[in-house]
MARVEX-529366 format. One record per residue (C-alpha): residue number from 1; x, y, z. Coordinates in steps of 0.02 Angstrom, whole numbers. Layout:
residues N
PT seq     px     py     pz
PT NUM      X      Y      Z
...
end
This chain:
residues 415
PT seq     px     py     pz
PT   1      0      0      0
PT   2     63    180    -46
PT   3     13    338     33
PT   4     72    515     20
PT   5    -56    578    150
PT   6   -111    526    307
PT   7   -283    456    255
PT   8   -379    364    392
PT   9   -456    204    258
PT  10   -282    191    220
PT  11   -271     97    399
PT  12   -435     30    390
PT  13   -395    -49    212
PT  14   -237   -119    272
PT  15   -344   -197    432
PT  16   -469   -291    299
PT  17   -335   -352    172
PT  18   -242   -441    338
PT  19   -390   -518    393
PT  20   -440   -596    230
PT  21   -283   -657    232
PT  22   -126   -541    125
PT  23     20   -498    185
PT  24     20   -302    209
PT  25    146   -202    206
PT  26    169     -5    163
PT  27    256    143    110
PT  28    195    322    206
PT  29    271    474    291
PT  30    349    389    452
PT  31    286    525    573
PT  32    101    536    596
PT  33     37    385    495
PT  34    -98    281    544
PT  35    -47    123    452
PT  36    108    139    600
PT  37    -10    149    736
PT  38   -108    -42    665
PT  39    -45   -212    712
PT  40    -30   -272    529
PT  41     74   -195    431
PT  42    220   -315    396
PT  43    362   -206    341
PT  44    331    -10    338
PT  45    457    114    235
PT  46    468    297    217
PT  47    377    399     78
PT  48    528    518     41
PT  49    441    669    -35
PT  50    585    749   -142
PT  51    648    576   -227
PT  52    465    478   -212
PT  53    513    374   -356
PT  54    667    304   -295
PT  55    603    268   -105
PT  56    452    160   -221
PT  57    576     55   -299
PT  58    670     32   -159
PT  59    486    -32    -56
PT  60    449   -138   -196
PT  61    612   -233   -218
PT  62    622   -264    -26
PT  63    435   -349    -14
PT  64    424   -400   -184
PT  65    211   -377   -205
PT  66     87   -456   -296
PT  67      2   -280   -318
PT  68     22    -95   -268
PT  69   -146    -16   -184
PT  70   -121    169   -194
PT  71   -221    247    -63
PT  72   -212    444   -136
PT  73   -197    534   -293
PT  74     -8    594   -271
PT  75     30    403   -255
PT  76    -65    368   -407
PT  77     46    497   -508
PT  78    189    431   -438
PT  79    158    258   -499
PT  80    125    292   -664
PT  81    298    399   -684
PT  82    374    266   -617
PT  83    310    150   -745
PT  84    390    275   -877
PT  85    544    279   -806
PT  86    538     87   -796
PT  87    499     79   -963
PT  88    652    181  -1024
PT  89    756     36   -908
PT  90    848    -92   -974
PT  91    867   -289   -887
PT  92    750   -386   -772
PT  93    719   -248   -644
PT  94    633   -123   -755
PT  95    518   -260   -845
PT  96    469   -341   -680
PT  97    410   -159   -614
PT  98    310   -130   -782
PT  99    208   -282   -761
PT 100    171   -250   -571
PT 101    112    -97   -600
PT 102      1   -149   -758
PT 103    -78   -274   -643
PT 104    -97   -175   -518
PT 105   -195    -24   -605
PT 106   -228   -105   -775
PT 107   -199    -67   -943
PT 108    -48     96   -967
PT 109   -150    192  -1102
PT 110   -270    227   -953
PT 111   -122    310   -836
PT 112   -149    486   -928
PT 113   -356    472   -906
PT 114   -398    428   -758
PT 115   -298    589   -665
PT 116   -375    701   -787
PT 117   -557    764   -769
PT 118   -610    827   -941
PT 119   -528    674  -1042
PT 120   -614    533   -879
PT 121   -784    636   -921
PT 122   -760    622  -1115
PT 123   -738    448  -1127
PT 124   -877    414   -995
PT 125  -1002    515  -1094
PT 126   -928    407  -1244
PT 127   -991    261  -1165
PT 128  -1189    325  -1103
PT 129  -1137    398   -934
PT 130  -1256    537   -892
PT 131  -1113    687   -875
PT 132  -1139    875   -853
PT 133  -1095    997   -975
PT 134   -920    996   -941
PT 135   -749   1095  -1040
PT 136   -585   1138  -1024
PT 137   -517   1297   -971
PT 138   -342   1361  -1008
PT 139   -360   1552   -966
PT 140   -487   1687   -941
PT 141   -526   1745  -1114
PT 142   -577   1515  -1123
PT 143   -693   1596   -968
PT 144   -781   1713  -1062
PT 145   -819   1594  -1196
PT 146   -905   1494  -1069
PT 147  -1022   1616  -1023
PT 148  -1098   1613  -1196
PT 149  -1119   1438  -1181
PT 150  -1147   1364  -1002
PT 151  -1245   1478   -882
PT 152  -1219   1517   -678
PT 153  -1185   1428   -575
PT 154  -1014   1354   -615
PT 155   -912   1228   -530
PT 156   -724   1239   -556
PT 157   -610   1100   -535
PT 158   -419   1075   -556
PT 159   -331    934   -584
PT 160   -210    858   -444
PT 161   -329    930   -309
PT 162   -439    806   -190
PT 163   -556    814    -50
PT 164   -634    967   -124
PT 165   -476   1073   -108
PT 166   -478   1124   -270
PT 167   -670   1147   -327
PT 168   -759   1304   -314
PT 169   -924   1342   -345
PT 170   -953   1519   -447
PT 171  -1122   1589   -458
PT 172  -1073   1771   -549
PT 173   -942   1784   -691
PT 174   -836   1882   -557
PT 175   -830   1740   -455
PT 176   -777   1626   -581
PT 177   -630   1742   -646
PT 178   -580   1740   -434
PT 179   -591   1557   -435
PT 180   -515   1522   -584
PT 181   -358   1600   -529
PT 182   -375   1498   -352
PT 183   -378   1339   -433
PT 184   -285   1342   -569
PT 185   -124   1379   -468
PT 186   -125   1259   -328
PT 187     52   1239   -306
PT 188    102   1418   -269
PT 189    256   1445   -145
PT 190    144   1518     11
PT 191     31   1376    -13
PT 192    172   1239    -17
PT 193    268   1302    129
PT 194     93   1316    239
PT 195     47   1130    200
PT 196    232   1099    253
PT 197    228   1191    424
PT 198     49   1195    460
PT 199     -2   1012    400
PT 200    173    922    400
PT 201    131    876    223
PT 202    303    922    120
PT 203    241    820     -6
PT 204    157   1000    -93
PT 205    359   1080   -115
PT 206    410    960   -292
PT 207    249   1022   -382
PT 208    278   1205   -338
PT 209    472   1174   -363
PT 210    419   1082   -535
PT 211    331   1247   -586
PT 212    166   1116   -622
PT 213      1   1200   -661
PT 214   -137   1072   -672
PT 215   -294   1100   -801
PT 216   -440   1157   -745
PT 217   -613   1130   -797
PT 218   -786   1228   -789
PT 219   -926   1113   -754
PT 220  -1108   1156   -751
PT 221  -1166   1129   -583
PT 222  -1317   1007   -536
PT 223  -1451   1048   -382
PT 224  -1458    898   -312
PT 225  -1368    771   -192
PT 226  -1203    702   -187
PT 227  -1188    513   -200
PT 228  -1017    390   -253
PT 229   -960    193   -292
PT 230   -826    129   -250
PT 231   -778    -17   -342
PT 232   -622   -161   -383
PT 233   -602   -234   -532
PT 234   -455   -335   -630
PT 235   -443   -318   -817
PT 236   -584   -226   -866
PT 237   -725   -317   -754
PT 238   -781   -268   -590
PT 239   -776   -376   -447
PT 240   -878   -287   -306
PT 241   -939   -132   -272
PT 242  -1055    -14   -162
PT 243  -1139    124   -187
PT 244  -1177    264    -74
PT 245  -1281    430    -59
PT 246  -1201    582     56
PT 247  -1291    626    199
PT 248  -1164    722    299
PT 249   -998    795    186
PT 250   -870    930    261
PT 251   -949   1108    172
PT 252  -1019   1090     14
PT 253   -866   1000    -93
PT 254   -773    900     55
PT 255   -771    717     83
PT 256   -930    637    158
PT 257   -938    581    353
PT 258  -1099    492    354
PT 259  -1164    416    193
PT 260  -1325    279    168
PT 261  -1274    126     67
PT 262  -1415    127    -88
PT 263  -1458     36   -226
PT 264  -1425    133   -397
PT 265  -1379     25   -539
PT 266  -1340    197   -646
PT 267  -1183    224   -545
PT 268  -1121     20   -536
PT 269  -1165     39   -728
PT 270  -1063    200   -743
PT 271   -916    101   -659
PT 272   -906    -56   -773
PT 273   -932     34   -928
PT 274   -783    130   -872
PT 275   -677      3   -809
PT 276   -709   -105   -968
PT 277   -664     44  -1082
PT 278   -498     73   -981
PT 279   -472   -103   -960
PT 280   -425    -58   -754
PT 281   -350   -149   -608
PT 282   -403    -98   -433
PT 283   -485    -11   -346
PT 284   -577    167   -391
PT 285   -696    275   -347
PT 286   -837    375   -425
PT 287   -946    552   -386
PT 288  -1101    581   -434
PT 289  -1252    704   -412
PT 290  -1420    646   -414
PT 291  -1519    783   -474
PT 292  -1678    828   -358
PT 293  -1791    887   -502
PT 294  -1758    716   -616
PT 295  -1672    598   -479
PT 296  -1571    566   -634
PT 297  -1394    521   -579
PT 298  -1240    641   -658
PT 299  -1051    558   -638
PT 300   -948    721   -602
PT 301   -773    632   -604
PT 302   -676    497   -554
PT 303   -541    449   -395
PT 304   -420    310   -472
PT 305   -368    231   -310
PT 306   -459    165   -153
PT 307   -579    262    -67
PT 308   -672    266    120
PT 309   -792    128     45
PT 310   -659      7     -4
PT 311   -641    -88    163
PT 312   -821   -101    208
PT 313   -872   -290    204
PT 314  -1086   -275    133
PT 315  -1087   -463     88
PT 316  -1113   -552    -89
PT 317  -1086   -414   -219
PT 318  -1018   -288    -92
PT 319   -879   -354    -39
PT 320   -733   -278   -131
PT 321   -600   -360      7
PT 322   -679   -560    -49
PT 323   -665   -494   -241
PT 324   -465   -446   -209
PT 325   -440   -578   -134
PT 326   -515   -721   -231
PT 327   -428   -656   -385
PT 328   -248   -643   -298
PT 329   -261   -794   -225
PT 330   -336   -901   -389
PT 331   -502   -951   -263
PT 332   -695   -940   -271
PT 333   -763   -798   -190
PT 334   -799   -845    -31
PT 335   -958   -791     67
PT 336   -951   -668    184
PT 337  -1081   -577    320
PT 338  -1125   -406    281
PT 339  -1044   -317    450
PT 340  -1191   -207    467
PT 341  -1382   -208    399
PT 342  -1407    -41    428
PT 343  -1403     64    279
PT 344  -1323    212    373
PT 345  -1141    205    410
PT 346  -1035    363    495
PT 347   -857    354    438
PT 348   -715    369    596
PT 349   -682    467    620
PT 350   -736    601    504
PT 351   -933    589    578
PT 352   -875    628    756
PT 353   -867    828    715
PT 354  -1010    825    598
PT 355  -1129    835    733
PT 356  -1261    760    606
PT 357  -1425    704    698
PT 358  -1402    541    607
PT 359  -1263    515    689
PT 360  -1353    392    823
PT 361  -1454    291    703
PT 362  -1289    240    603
PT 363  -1194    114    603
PT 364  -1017    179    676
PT 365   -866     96    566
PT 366   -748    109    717
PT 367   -613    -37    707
PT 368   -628    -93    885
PT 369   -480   -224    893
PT 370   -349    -76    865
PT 371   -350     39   1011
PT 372   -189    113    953
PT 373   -264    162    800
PT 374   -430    218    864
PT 375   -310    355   1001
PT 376   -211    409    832
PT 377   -380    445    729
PT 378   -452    559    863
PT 379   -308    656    898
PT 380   -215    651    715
PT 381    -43    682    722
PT 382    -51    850    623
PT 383   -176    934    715
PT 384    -82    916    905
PT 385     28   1089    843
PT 386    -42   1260    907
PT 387    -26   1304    730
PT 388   -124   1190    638
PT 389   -280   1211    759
PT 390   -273   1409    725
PT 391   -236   1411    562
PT 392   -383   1261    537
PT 393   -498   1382    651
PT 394   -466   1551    519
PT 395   -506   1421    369
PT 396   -662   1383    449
PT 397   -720   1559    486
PT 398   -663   1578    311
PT 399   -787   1455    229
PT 400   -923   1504    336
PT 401   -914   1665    265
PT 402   -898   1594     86
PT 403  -1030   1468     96
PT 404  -1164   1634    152
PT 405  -1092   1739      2
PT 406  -1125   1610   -106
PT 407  -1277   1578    -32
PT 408  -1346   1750    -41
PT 409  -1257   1738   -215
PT 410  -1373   1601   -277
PT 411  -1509   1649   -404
PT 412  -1628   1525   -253
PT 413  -1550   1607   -114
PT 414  -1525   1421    -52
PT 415  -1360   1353      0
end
């Protein structure tokens, strides 16, 4: 398992794939992780953040895998160079690499899709997703062009940005000319060296070094709610999967906390057609918004690696871990018990702070037999510095105050 952040299902994944029986082992940042604070993990080795390619191959030669499970985006990215650089190599070392990561993430002419919005959403719509009006934007005068073509509100989204970091929602062109020039530089120097202090993430300092400006798009946004799949699937053909509807998210475009487990074969559909088309390996995710007026369901865009869903055990169908699993090992899938009937389920531990009032009726995905892990998720190593928890209370006043001028913004008034 790779990953660049400190992501809670990275822990929770690694928990699953031991019990069903792999050997886990990892590559993170060794300060802070939670995969360090499980009983599982085999081997662990550092994530350097200024030569990530090299401290990969060095992981992978040491445990020699059957597959790589990236568990965020930057790991993603960093596979795929790697499998270029590979690919220049001459001898044994650089072959064996190539075909790891091919079986682990699937078929190479997918590496340049799946990280980037517009061409995922092309090739989607391609194959009968339901996809909003979505297009490319390369600079303002491309913003002005829009206008004529797509009207208020906007949502703009730039590539190499997760958990809503880099989405914005405009409702007036003057937002969208603000927001374009938010997102579409990500990587700037004040922005690096905060997420280096302030969230011990120095992982942000080679793209801003690198000069890297990510595309951005301008997609028309849909009143409705926010839903996603998760699925795994080996060579085109999907294994398991689950899909969800949001019922308690961080603001308007953060990650979901609480989430009710639905039946909606648009989005499962969505997900093989995709996988089939890319011919993928793995695990991925999918957004959605199911529009209010229609219930029609719109895929928005794609996560190419595991996501909080992946380690939840729903039974027959729903049981990405049994899917994995069977394939690695060359078995039947066996049959497992669903871990929870109840359709509700509050991630941890995301849903503690959301305060939701279906917080109660939910199942609570808290992984009991790691009291180590459980300390470490509600007190994350980031947040214990002064810093962090003022800087994190300024963002918040922050978005309060964006969220009402966007509300008041709104031809509805609604938020």
């Amino acid at each position: 398992m790779t990953d660049t952040d400190r992501r809670p299902y990275a822990a929770r994944l690694a928990i699953v794939l031991s019990e069903a029986g792999c050997d886990v082992s990892a590559i993170c940042s060794r300060r802070g992780h939670p995969l360090l604070k499980t009983s599982v993990a085999r081997r662990t080795f550092s994530y350097s953040p200024f030569r990530p390619l090299d401290a990969l191959t060095r992981a992978i030669e040491a445990t020699q895998p059957d597959i790589i499970v990236p568990c965020d985006d930057r790991g993603v990215r960093h596979l795929h160079e790697l499998y270029a650089r590979a690919r220049r190599e001459e001898g044994n070392s650089g072959k064996k690499l190539v075909t790891l990561i091919e079986r682990s993430l699937g078929a190479p002419e997918s590496y340049s899709v799946v990280s980037a919005r517009y061409d995922l959403l092309q090739i989607a719509r391609e194959e009968g997703c339901r996809v909003p009006n979505t297009e490319l934007v390369n600079a303002l005068d491309d913003l002005k062009a829009c206008q004529a073509r797509q009207p208020f509100p906007w949502v703009l989204k730039a590539d190499e940005t997760w958990g809503g970091r880099g989405v914005r929602i405009a409702y007036t062109p003057e937002q969208g000319k603000k927001y374009f020039g938010e997102v579409s530089r990500p990587f700037r120097f004040r922005r690096a060296v905060k997420r280096m202090v302030v969230n011990r993430d120095p992982f942000w300092m080679q793209p801003w070094w690198e000069g890297r400006k990510p595309a951005v798009v301008v997609q028309a946004y849909v009143e409705g709610r926010p839903a996603n799949c998760a699925v795994v699937c080996w060579e085109g053909k999907v294994l398991a999967g689950i899909g969800v509807e949001v019922v308690s998210a961080e603001g308007l475009t953060g990650p979901a906390s609480i989430v009710r487990v639905l039946n909606n074969s648009d989005m499962m559909l969505c997900a093989e057609r995709i996988a089939r088309r890319l011919h993928l390996s793995g695990f991925f995710g999918l957004d959605f918004m199911i529009e209010d007026r229609t219930n029609q369901t719109y895929l928005i865009e794609m996560n190419p690696r595991c996501t909080p869903l992946c380690h939840l055990r729903l039974g027959t169908g729903r049981d990405m871990i049994a899917g994995l699993w069977a394939r690695l090992s060359d078995q039947p899938v066996p049959e497992t018990q669903a871990i929870t009937e109840n359709a509700m389920i509050a991630y941890f531990p995301q849903a503690w702070n959301s305060k939701n009032e279906f917080l109660e009726s939910s199942y609570h995905d808290i992984p009991q037999d790691e009291p180590e892990l459980i300390k470490e998720f509600l007190r994350p190593w980031p947040e214990r510095s002064l810093l962090f928890r003022v800087t994190n209370h300024v963002q918040r006043v922050k978005d309060c105050a964006d969220a009402s001028l966007a509300s008041k913004s709104s031809p509805t008034g609604g938020s």
